[in-house]
C-alpha positions as a Python dict, from the first residue, in 0.01 Angstrom:
ca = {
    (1, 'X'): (0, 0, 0),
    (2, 'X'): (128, -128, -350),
    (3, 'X'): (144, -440, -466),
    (4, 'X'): (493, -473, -463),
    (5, 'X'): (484, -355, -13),
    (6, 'X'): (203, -650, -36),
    (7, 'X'): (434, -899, -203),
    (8, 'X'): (709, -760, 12),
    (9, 'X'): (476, -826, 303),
    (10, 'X'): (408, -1171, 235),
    (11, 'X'): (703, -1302, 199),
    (12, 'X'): (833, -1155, 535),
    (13, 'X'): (540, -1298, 708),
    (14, 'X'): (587, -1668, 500),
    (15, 'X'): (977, -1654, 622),
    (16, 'X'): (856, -1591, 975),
    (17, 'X'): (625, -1823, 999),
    (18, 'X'): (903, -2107, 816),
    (19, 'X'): (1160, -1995, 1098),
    (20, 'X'): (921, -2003, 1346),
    (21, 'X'): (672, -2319, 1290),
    (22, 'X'): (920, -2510, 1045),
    (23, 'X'): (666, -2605, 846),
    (24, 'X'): (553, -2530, 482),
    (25, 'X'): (381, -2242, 334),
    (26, 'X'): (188, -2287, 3),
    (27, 'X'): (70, -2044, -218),
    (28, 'X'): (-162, -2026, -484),
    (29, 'X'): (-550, -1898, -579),
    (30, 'X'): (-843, -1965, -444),
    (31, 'X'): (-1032, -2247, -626),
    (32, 'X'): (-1364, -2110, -800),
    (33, 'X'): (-1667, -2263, -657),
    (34, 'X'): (-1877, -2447, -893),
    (35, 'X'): (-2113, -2284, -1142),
    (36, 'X'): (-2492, -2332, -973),
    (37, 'X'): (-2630, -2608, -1213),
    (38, 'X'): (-2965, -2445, -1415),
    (39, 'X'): (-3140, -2787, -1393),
    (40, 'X'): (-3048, -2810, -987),
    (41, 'X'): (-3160, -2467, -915),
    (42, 'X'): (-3430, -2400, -704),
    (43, 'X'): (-3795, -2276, -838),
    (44, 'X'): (-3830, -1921, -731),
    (45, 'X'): (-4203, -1829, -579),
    (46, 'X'): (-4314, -1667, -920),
    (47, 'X'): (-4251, -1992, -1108),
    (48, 'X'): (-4399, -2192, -811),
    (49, 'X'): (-4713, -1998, -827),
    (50, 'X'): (-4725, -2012, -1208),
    (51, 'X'): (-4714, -2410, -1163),
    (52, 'X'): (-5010, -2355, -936),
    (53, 'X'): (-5212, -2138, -1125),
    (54, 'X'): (-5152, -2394, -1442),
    (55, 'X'): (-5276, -2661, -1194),
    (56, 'X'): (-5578, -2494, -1098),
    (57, 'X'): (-5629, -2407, -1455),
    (58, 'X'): (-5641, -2791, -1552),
    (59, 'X'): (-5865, -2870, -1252),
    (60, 'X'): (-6096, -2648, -1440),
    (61, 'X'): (-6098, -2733, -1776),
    (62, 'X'): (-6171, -3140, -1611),
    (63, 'X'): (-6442, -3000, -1423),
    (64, 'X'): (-6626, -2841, -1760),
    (65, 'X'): (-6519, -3193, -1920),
    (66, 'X'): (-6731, -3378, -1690),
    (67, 'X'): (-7035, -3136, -1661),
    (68, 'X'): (-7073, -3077, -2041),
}
């Protein structure tokens, strides 16, 4: 099917549904959906257990702290 059987297509199926319903037909694009923010996204599991790691890592270094 070509674009122009497509367009053809449409506009049959528009008319029909004018003569039969009455009512209007708009067309246009879809609207994009919003770009995911970088500062909203969520932390994947690698950079949640990084966090962790550099937690447990500064447990650590207070625990030498306070022995030495």
């Amino acid at each position: 099917m070509t674009k122009e059987q497509l367009r053809a297509q449409l506009e049959q199926q528009a008319q029909a549904f004018l003569e039969k319903n009455g009512a209007e037909v708009v067309l246009y694009a879809a609207q994009m959906k919003p770009d995911r923010r970088a500062w909203r996204r969520k932390s994947s599991v690698q950079e949640e257990q990084f966090q962790r790691e550099l937690g447990k890592m500064a447990k650590d270094v207070e625990k030498d702290r306070d022995q030495a």
